[in-house]
VEXDREN-2710 file (C-alpha; in Angstrom, 1 decimal):
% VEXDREN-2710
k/r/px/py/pz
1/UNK/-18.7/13.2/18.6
2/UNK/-15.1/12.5/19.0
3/UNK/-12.6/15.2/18.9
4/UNK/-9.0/15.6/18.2
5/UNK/-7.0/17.9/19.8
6/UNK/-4.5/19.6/17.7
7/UNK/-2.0/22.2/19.6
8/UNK/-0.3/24.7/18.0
9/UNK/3.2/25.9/17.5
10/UNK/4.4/28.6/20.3
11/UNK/7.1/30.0/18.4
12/UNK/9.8/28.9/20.9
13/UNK/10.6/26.1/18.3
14/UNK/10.3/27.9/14.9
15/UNK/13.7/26.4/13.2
16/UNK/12.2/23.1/14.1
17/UNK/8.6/23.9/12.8
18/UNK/10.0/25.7/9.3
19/UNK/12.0/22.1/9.2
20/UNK/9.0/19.7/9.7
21/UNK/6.5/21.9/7.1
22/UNK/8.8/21.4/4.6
23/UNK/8.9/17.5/4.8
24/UNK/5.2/17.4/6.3
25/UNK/3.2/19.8/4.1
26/UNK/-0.4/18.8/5.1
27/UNK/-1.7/17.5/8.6
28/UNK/-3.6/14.7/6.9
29/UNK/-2.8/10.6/8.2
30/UNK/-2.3/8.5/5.6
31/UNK/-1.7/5.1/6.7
32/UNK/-2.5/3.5/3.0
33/UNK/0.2/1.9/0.9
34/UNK/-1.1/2.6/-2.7
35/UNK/-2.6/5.2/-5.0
36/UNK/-4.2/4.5/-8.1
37/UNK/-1.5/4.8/-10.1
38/UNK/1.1/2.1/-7.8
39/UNK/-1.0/-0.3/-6.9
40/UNK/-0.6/-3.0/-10.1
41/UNK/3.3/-2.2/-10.6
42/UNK/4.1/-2.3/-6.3
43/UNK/1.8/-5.4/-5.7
44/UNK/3.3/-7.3/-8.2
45/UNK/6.9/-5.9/-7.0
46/UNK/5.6/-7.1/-3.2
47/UNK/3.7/-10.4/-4.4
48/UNK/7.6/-11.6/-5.9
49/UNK/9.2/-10.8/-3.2
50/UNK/7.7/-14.2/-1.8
51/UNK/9.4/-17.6/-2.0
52/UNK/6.2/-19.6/-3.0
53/UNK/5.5/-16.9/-5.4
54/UNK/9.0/-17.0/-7.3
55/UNK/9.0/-20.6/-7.3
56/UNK/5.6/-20.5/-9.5
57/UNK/7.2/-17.7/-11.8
58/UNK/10.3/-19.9/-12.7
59/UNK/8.0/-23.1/-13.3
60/UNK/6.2/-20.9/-15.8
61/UNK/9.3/-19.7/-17.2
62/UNK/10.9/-23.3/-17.4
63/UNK/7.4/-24.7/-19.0
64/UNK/7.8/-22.2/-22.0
65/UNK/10.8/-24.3/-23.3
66/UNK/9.9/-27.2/-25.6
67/UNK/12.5/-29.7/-24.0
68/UNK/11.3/-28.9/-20.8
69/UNK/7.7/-28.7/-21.0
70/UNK/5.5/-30.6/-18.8
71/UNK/2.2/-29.1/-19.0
72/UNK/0.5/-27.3/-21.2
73/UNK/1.4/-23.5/-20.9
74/UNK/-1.7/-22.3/-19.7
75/UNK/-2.0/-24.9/-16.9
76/UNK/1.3/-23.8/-15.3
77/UNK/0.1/-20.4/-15.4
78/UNK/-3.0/-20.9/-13.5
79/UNK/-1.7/-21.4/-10.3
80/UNK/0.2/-18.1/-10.2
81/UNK/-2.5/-16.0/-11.6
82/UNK/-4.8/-17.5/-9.0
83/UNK/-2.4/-16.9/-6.1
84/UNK/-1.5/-13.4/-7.5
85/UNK/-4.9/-12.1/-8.1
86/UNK/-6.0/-13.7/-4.5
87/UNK/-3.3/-11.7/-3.3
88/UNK/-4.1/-8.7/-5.2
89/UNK/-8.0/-9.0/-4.0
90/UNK/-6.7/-9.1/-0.4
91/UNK/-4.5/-6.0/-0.7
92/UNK/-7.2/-4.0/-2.4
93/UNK/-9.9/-4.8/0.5
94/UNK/-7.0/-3.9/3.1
95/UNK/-5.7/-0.8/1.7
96/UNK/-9.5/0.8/1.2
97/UNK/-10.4/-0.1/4.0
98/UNK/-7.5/1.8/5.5
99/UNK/-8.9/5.0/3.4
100/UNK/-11.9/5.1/4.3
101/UNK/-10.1/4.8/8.1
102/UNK/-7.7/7.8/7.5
103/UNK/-10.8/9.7/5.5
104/UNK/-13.2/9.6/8.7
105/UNK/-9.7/11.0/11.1
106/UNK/-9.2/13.8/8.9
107/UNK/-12.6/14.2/8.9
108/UNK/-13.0/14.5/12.5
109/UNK/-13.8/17.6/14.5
110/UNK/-10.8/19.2/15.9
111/UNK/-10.2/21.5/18.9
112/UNK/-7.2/23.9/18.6
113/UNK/-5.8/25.2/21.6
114/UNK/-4.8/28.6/21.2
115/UNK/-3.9/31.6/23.6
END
């Protein structure tokens, strides 16, 4: 039973309005950081952007080399994947629950003042 209120344009501003349709096609919120298609490539980009994170990576990295290795290969591996996918898991929960937010506003009832 909640309404927006949407008011329209009154043609005083129409340079500004012809401006802001272009860059603002639909009057939809989106407030999610994904699509289907981003979400693996700009998590991963966003997950090593952390310090802890990096530090992992080059620990795998130096643990492939023979003169180096400490571990087995997988073992070294196991910490980042479990952070990563954690981290992943996390973002996924966030970011739908953010849809489904932004799918019940545009959803909403709206009451458009008009003359």
């Amino acid at each position: 039973n909640k309404w927006r209120i949407v008011w329209p344009n009154n043609g005083r501003q129409w340079k500004d309005w012809i401006q802001a349709s272009t860059f603002y096609s639909g009057n939809r919120i989106r407030t999610t950081r994904y699509t289907w298609f981003t979400f693996f490539p700009q998590n991963l980009f966003e997950q090593f952007h952390r310090l802890g994170n990096l530090y992992f990576f080059f620990l795998v990295v130096l643990n492939w080399f023979p003169q180096v290795e400490v571990f087995h290969r997988e073992i070294t591996v196991l910490p980042l994947v479990v952070v990563l996918l954690a981290s992943m898991i996390k973002d996924a929960i966030e970011d739908h629950r953010k849809y489904q937010y932004d799918k019940t506003i545009n959803f909403t009832k709206t009451r458009v003042y008009d003359k």
